[in-house]
C-alpha positions as CSV (number, residue, x, y, z in Angstrom):
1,X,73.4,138.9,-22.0
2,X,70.6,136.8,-21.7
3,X,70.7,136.4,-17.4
4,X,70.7,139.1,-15.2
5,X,71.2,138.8,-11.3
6,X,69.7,141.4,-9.3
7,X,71.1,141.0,-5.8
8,X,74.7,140.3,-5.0
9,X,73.8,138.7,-1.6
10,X,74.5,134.9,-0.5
11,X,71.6,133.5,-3.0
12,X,72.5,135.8,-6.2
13,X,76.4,134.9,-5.7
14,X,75.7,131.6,-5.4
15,X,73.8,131.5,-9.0
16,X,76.2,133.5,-10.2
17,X,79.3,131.1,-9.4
18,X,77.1,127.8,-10.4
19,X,76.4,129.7,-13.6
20,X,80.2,130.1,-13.7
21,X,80.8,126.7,-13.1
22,X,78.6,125.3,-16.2
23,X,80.6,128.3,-18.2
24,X,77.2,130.3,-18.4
25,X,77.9,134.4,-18.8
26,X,75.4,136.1,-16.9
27,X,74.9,139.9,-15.1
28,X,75.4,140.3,-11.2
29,X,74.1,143.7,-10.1
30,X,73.9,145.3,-6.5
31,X,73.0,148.7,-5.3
32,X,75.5,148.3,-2.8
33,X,79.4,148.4,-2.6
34,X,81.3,145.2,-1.4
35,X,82.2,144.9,1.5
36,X,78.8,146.1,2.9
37,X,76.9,144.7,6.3
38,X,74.1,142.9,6.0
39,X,71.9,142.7,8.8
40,X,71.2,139.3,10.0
41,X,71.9,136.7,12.9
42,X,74.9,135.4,11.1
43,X,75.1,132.0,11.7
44,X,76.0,129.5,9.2
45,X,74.8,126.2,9.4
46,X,75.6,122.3,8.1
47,X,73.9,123.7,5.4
48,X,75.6,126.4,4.4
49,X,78.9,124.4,4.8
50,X,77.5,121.8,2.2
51,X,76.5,124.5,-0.6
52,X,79.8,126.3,-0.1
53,X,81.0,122.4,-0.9
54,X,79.3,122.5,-4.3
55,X,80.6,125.8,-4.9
56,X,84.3,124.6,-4.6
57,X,85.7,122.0,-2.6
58,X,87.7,124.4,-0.5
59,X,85.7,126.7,0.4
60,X,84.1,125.4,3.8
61,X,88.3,125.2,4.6
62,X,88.3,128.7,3.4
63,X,85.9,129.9,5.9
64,X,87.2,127.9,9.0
65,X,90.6,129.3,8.5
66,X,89.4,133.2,8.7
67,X,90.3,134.8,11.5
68,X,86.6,136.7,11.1
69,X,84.6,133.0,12.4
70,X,83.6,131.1,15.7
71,X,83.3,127.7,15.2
72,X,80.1,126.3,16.3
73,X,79.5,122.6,17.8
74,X,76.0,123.0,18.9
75,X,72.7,124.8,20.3
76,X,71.3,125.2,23.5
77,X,67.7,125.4,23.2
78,X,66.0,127.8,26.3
79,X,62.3,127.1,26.8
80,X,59.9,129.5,28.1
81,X,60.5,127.8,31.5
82,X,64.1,128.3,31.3
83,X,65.1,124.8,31.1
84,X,68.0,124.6,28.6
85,X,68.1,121.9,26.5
86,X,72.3,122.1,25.0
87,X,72.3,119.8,21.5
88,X,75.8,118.8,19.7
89,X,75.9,118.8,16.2
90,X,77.9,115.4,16.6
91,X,77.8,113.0,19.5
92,X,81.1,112.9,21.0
93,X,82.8,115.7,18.8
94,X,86.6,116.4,19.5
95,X,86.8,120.1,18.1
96,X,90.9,119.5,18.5
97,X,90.8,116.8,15.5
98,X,87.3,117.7,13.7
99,X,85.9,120.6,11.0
100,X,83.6,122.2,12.8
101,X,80.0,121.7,11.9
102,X,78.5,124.9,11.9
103,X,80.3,128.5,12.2
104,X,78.7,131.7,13.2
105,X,80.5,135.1,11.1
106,X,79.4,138.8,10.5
107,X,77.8,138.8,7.0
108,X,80.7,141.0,6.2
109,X,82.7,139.1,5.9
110,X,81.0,135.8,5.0
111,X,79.8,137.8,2.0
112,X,82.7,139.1,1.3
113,X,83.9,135.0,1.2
114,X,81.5,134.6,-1.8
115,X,82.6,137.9,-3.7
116,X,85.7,137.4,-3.6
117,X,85.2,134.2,-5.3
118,X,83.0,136.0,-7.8
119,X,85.3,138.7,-8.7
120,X,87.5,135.9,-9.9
121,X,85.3,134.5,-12.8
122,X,85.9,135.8,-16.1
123,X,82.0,134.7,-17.0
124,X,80.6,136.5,-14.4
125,X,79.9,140.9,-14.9
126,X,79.8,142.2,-11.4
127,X,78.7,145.2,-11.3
128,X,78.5,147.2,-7.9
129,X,76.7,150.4,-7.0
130,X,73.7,149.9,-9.2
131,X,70.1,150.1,-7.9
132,X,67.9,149.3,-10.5
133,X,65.0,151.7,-9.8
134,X,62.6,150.7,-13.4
135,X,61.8,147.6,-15.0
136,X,59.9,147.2,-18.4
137,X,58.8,143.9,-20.2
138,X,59.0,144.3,-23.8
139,X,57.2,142.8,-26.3
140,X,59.8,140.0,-27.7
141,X,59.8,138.9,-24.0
142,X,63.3,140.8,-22.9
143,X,63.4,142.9,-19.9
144,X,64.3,146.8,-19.9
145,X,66.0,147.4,-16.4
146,X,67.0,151.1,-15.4
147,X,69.1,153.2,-13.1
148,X,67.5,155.6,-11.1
149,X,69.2,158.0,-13.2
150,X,67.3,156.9,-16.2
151,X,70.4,154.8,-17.9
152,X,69.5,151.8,-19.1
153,X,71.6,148.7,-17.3
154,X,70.5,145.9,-19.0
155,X,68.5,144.0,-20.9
156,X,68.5,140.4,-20.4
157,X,65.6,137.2,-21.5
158,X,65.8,136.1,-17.5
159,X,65.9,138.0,-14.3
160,X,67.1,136.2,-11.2
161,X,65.4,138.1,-8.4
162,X,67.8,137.4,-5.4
163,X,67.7,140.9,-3.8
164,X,66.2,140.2,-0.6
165,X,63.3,140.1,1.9
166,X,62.7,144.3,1.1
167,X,62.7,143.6,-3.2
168,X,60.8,145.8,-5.3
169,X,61.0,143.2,-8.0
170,X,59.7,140.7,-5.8
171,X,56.5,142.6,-5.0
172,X,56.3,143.9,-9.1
173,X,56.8,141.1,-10.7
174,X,56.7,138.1,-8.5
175,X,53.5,139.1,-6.5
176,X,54.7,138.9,-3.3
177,X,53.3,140.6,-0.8
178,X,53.8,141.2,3.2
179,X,51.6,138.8,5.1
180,X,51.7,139.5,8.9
181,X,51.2,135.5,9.5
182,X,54.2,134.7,7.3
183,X,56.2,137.1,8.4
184,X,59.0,138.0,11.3
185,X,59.8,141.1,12.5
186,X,63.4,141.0,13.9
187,X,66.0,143.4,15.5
188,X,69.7,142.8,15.6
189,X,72.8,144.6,17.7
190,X,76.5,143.5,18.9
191,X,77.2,143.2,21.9
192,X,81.0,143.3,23.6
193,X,81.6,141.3,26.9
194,X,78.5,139.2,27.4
195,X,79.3,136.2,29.8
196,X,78.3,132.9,30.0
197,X,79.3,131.8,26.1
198,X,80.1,128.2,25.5
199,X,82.8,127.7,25.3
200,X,82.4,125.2,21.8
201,X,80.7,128.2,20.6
202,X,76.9,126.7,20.8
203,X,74.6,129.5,19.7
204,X,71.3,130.1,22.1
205,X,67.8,130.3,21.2
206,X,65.6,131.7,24.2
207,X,62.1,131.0,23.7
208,X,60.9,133.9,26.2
209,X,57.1,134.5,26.7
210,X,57.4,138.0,25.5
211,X,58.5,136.9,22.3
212,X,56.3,133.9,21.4
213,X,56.0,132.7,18.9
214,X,60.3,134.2,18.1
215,X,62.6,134.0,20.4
216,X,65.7,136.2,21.9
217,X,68.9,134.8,20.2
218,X,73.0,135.1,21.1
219,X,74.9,134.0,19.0
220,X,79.1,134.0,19.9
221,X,81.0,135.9,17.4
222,X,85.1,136.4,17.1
223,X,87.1,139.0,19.2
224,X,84.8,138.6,22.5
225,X,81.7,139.8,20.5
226,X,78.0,138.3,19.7
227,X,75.2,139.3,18.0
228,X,72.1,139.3,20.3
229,X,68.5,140.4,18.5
230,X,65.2,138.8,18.4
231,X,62.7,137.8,16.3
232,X,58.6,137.8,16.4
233,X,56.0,136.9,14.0
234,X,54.7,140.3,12.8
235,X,51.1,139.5,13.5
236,X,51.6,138.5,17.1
237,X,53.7,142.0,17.4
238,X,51.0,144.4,16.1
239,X,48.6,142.1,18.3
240,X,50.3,142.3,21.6
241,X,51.4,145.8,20.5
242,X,55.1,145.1,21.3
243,X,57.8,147.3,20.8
244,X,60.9,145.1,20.0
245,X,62.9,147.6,20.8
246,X,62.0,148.6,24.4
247,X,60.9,145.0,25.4
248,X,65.2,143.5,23.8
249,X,66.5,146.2,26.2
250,X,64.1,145.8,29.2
251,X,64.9,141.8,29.1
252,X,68.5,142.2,28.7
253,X,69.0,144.6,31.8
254,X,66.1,143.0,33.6
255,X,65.6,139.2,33.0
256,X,67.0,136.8,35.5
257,X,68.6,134.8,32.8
258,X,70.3,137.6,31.4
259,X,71.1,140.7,33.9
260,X,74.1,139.5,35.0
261,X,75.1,138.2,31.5
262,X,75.2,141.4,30.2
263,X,75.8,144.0,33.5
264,X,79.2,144.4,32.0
265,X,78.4,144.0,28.4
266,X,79.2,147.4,25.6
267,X,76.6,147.5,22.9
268,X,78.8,148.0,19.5
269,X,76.5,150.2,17.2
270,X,73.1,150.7,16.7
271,X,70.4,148.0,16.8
272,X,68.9,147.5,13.2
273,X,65.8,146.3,12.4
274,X,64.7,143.9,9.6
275,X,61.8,141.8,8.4
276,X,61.7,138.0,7.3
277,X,59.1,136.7,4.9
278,X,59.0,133.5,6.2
279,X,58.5,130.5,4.0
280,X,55.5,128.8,5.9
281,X,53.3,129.0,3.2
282,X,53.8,127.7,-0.2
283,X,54.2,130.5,-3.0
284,X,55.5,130.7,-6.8
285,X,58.6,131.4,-7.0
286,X,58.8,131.6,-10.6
287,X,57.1,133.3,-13.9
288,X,57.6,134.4,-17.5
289,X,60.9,135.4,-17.6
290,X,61.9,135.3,-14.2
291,X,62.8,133.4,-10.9
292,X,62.2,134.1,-7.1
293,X,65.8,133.2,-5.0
294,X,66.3,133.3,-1.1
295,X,64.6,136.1,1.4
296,X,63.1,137.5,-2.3
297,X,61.0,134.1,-2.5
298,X,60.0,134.1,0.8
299,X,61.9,131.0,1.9
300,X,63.3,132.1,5.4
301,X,62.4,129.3,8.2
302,X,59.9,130.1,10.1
303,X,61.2,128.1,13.3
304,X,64.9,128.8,13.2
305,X,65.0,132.0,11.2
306,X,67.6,130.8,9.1
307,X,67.9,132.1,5.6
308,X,71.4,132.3,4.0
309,X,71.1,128.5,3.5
310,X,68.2,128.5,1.7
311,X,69.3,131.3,-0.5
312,X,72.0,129.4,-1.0
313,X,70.0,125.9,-1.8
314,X,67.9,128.2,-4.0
315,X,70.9,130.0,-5.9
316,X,72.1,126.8,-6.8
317,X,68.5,125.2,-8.5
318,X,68.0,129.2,-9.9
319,X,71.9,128.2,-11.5
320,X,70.5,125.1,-13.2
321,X,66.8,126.1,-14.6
322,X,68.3,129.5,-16.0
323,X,71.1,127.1,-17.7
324,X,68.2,125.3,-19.1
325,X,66.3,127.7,-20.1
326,X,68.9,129.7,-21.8
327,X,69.8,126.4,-24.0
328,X,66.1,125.8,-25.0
329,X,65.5,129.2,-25.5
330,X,62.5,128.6,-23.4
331,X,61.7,131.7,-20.9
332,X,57.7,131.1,-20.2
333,X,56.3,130.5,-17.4
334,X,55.2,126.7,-17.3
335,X,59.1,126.1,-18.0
336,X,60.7,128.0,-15.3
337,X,58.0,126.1,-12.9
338,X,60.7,123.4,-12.9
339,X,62.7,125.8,-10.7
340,X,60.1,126.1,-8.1
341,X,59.3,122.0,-8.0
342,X,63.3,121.6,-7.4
343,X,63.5,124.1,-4.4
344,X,60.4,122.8,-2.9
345,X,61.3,119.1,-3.1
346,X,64.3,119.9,-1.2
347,X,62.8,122.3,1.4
348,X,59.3,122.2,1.7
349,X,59.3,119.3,4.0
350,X,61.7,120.4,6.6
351,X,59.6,124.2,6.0
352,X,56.3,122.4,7.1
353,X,57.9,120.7,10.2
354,X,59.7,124.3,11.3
355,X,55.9,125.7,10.6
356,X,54.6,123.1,12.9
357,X,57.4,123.7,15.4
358,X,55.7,127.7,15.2
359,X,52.6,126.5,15.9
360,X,54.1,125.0,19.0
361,X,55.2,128.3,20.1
362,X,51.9,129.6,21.0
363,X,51.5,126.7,23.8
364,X,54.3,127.9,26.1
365,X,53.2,124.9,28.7
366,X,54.0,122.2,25.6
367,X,56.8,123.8,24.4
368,X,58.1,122.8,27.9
369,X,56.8,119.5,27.8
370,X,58.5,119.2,24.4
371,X,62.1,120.7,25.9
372,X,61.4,117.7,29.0
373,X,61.2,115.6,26.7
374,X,64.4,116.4,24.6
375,X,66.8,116.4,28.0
376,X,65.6,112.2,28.1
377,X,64.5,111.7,24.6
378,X,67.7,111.7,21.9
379,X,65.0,111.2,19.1
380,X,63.5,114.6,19.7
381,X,66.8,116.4,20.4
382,X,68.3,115.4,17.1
383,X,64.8,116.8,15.2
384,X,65.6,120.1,17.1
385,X,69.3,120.3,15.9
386,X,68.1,118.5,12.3
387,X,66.9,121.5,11.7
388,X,69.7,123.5,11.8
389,X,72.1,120.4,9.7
390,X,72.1,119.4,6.2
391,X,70.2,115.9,7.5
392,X,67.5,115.1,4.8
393,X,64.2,114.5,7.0
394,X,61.9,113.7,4.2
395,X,62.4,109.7,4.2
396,X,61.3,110.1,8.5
397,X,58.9,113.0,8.1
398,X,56.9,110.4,5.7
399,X,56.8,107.9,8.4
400,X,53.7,108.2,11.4
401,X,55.6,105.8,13.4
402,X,58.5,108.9,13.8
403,X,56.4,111.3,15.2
404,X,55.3,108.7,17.9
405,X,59.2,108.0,18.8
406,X,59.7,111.7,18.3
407,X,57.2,112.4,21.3
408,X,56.9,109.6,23.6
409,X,60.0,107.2,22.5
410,X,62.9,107.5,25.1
């Protein structure tokens, strides 16, 4: 088979069933077995609701029937001051008559969602349980990939490198390696009983002090639960020397904003650790023979966090140049650069501004200014939530005149 998948996550699925959809075989391996968790902050924005869209129609229906979601209708910015700054997703929303915007769900099951689908395509190979531990390049081009038993799995003209932010592949072949700057450290438990939830299911992003530039996050989950964690640019942890750790549990039992929140709250399970290579610097995401997707390509936002939309975003373009490239029986490297000029000119834009929005982190006293400004200034508010929705920004972003409205327009 000419295309193998490495990585059965949101980004590699999402190839996989676009690939599907053109009636293009490929390979979909994972190390793990489905279901598996995933750790992560689990919320699913706009844009994740679109890309399940051009999946299949009915899957964003799909996911707000399942009993395992929380509708969400908004976000309530916290700056370091405390003021809260609570955003819609849609001005004068009715959640009794309207699809929810955004949804928050364990990546259990919103995984699951996507394999399910995948286990139904005939021109898909999904094969579980496999860690492919060896890779070889051989001389017509073809790539060797092995077990860590020795057997040979596969050997296939493209690899589609989608197994996340930790991928050997992604290091091997891609060249990517950990920067501290571009990089998040983050730490994520469940939590039973916390109070104080919205009740339209708004998630919270808590830009503390001891966490900039990150921030503590709760995020409402099904059954009473949330997912709480934090996340903080690696460099600025080994810096301040922070322990994550010490510092979530210290603020949770200690804070004013959150003591009495969580005096009653049961922790559910350990808290897990993970890192984010963040996507606020520009890097190839392709070469001879193979493509970068998702946390692999280093495409998380490094504002918000979020990642499984850009897997997703990135699954889908990964879809369409491997198509290509399988009908030209063109594999090299200046031909697969197509793949990385599609992902960029559709994220790199909103990327920069979410890296400009980090850079605002490290001036507590204007990231105040900037939350004052959002309670008067609906302008502002809607870049905040933009980022966060499937709004193209690139038409204002290339406009001075925005930033000037963004800022001092009321």
């Amino acid at each position: 088979m000419d295309i193998c998948i490495l990585g059965a996550g949101p980004g590699g699925a999402t190839a996989a069933l676009h690939l599907a959809n053109a009636g293009q075989p490929c390979l979909l391996l994972d190390r793990a077995t489905f279901p598996r968790d995933k750790t992560c902050g689990d919320a699913l924005s706009g844009k994740v609701i679109n890309e399940l869209r051009r999946i299949d129609a009915n899957l964003p229906a799909r996911l707000a029937a399942s009993a395992e979601q929380v509708p969400c209708w908004g976000i309530s910015f916290f700056a370091p001051n405390g003021r809260p700054v609570a955003v819609p997703f849609r001005a004068h929303y009715n959640p009794a008559a309207e699809a929810a915007p955004g949804h928050v769900a364990k990546r259990l099951d919103f995984d699951s969602l996507l394999i399910e689908q995948v286990r139904q395509r005939p021109e898909i190979d999904f094969r579980e349980g496999v860690d492919v531990a060896r890779h070889e390049r051989l001389p017509d081009g073809r790539w060797e990939l092995f077990a860590s038993d020795g057997t040979l799995v596969a050997t296939p003209r493209l690899l589609l490198i989608a197994n996340g932010a930790q991928s050997a592949q992604a290091r091997q072949i891609g060249g990517h390696v950990l920067e501290p700057a571009h990089h998040s450290a983050g730490l994520r438990t469940y939590y039973e009983g916390v109070t104080g939830m919205h009740p339209h299911g708004f998630i919270e992003l808590h830009f503390l002090k001891e966490f900039l530039p990150g921030y503590l996050w709760i995020f409402p989950l099904p059954n009473g639960q949330a997912n709480v964690g934090v996340g903080m640019r690696t460099d600025k942890v080994s810096a301040k020397k922070i322990n994550l750790r010490a510092r979530l549990d210290e603020i949770l039992t200690t804070h004013p904003s959150f003591k009495n929140r969580f005096a009653q709250a049961q922790r559910l399970g350990p808290v897990r650790g993970m890192g984010l290579p963040l996507g606020s610097k520009r890097r190839s995401l392709s070469g001879a023979g193979y493509l970068l997707l998702g946390d692999a390509g280093s495409l998380i936002d490094p504002f918000t966090g979020e990642g499984i939309s850009h897997a997703m975003v990135s699954g889908r373009h990964a879809a369409d140049w491997a198509a290509r490239a399988v009908q030209a029986q063109n594999f090299t490297a200046d031909f697969l650069k197509g793949y990385d000029a599609a992902v960029y000119n559709r994220l790199w834009q909103e990327l920069r501004l979410s890296r400009a929005m980090q850079r605002l982190l490290a001036y507590p006293w204007l990231f105040n200014f900037v939350a004052n400004r959002a309670v008067r200034n609906p302008t502002l508010a809607q870049t905040l939530t933009n980022m966060f929705l499937d709004l193209d920004l690139r038409e204002q972003l290339r406009r001075p005149g925005f930033y000037l409205k963004m800022m001092f327009g009321r």
